[in-house]
C-alpha positions as CSV (number, residue, x, y, z in Angstrom):
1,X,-13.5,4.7,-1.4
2,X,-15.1,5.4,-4.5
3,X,-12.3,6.2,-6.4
4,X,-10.9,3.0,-5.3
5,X,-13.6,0.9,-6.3
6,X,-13.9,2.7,-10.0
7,X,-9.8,2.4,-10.1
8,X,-10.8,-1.8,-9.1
9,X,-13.1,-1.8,-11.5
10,X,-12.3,0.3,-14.7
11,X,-8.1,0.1,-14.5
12,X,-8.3,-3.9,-13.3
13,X,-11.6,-5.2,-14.4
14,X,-12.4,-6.5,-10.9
15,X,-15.5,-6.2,-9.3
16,X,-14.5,-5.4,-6.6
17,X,-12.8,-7.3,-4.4
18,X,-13.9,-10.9,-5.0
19,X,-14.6,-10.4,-8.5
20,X,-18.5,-10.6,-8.0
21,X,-19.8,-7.5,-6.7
22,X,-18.8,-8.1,-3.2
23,X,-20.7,-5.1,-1.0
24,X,-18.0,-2.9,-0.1
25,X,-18.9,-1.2,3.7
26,X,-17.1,0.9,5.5
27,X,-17.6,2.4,9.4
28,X,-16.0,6.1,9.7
29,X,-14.9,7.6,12.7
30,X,-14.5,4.5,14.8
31,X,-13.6,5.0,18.4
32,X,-12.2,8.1,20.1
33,X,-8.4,9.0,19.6
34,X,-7.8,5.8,17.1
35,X,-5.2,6.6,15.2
36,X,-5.7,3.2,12.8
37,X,-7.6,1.6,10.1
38,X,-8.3,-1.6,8.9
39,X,-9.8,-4.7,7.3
40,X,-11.3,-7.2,9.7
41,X,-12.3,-9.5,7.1
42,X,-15.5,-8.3,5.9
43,X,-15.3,-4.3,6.0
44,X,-13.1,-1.3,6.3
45,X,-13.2,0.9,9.3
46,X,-11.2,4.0,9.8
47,X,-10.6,5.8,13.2
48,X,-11.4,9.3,14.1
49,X,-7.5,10.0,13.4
50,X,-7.8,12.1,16.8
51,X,-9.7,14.5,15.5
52,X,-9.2,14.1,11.4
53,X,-11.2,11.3,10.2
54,X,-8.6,8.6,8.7
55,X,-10.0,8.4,5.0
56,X,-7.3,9.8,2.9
57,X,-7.5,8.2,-0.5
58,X,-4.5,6.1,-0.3
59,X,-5.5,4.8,3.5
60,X,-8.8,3.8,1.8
61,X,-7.5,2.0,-1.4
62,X,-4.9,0.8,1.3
63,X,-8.0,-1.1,3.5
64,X,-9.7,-2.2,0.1
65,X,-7.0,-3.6,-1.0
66,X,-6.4,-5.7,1.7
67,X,-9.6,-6.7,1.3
68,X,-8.8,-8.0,-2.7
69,X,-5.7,-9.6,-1.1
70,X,-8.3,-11.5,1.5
71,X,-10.0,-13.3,-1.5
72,X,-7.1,-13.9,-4.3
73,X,-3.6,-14.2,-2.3
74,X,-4.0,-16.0,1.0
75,X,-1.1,-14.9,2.4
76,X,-0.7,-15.4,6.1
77,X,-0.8,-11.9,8.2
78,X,2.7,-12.0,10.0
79,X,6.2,-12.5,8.9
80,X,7.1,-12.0,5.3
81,X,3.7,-13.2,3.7
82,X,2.2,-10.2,5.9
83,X,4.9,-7.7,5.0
84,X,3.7,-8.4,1.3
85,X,0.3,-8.1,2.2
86,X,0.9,-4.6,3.8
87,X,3.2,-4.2,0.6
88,X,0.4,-4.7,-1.8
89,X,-2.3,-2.7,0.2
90,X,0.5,0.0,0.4
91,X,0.9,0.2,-3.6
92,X,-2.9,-0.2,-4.6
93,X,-3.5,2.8,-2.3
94,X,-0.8,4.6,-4.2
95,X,-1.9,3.4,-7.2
96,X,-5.8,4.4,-6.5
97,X,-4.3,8.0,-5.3
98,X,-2.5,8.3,-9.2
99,X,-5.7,7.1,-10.7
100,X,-7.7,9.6,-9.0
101,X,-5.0,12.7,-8.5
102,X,-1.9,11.6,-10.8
103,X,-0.8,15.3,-10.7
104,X,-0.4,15.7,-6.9
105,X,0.7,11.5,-5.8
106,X,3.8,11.5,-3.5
107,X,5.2,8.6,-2.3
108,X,4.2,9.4,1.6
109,X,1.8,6.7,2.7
110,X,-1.6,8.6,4.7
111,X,-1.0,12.5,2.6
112,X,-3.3,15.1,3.9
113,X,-4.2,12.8,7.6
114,X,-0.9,11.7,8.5
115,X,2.2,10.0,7.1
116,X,2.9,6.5,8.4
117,X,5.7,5.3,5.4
118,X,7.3,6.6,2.6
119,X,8.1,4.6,-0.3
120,X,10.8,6.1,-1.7
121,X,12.5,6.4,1.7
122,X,11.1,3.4,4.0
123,X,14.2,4.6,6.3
124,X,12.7,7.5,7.0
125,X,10.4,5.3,8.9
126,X,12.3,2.5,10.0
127,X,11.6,0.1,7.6
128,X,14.0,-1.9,5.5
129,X,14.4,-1.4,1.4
130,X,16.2,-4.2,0.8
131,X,15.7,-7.8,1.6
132,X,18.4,-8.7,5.0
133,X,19.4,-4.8,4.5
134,X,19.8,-2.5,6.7
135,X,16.6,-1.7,9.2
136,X,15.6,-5.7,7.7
137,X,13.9,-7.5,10.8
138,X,13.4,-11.6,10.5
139,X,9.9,-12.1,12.5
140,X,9.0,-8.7,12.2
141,X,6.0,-7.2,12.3
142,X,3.8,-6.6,8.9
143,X,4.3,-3.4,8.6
144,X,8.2,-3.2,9.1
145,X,9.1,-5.3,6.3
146,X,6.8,-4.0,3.8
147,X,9.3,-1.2,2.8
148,X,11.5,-3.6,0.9
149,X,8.8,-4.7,-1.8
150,X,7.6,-0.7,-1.8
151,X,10.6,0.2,-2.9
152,X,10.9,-2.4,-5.2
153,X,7.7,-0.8,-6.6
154,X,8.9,3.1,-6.1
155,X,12.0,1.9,-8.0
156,X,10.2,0.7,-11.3
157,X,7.7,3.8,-11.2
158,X,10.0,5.7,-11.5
159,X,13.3,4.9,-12.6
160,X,16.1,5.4,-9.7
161,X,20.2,5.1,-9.8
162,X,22.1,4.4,-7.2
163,X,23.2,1.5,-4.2
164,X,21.7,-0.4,-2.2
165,X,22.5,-1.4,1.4
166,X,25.2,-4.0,0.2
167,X,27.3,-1.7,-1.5
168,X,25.9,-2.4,-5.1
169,X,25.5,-0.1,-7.7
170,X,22.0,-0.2,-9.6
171,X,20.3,2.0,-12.6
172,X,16.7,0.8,-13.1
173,X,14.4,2.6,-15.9
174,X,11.1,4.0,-15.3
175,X,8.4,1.1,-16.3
176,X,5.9,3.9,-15.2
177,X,2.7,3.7,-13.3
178,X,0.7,1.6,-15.3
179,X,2.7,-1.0,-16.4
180,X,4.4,-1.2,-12.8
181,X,0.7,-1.7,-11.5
182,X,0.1,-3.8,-14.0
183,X,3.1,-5.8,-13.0
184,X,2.4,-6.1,-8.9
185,X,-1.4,-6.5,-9.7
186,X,-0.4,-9.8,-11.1
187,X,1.6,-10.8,-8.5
């Protein structure tokens, strides 16, 4: 949680989620056999994992960050606006993972507790990389959808060839970490 709050602070110049020092609290080892974590609104809380606390560095600048999308985006929590909220939570905990370990990131959401999506591969866990793809689910729930604007993201990191579920051919160049942060932390 720290590292996500420095990353906030020093990479983005946000303090830290509302942009005026907002008091950042967070409640470990919440309930027995709760595999989860989450924002309610005003804190983070992370379950006991079953046994393995769930405060990898990516599910914690995960939770922060839907905090920061709390006070700046509004976006509604189901359908699509809540597939980009998941989205964004999804690539600031990446992002706060390359800020504080950029020599061991992968693209596996939850490293080190346990894996819940993988950005370069949302098919891997049933969830769609492109908009009305395959996997795609109108009404679906938040964390379903979320895959296609993690790709997106995966895509510009790092630089990828190939096609995409409708049979067309792509070659995107690597924009990098930084500027591809720079780019969704806008949005």
């Amino acid at each position: 949680e720290d590292m996500a709050y420095e990353s906030y602070s020093v990479v983005r110049g946000r303090n830290p989620i509302n942009g005026t020092g907002y008091q950042l609290n967070s409640y470990v080892n919440y309930d027995q056999n709760f595999n989860n974590a989450f924002w309610d609104g005003v804190q983070m809380t992370y379950g006991d994992g079953r046994g393995r606390p769930l405060t990898a560095i990516d599910i914690a600048g995960h939770e922060i960050t839907h905090g920061l999308t709390n006070f700046t985006a509004d976006l509604i929590y189901n359908d699509e606006s809540g597939a980009l909220n998941e989205s964004f939570s999804d690539i600031f905990g990446k992002a706060v993972e390359y800020y504080a370990r950029p020599n061991t990131i992968t693209w596996r959401v939850g490293t080190g507790v346990v894996v819940i999506r993988d950005m370069a591969n949302p098919n891997q866990f049933n969830n769609p990389r492109n908009y009305d793809g395959n996997l795609w689910q109108d009404g679906a729930g938040v964390h379903t959808n979320s895959g296609v604007q993690n790709y997106w993201f995966y895509l510009l990191v790092d630089g990828v060839s190939g096609t995409n579920d409708f049979g067309d051919a792509f070659a995107i160049d690597s924009l990098g970490w930084d500027t591809t942060a720079s780019i969704a932390f806008r949005n």
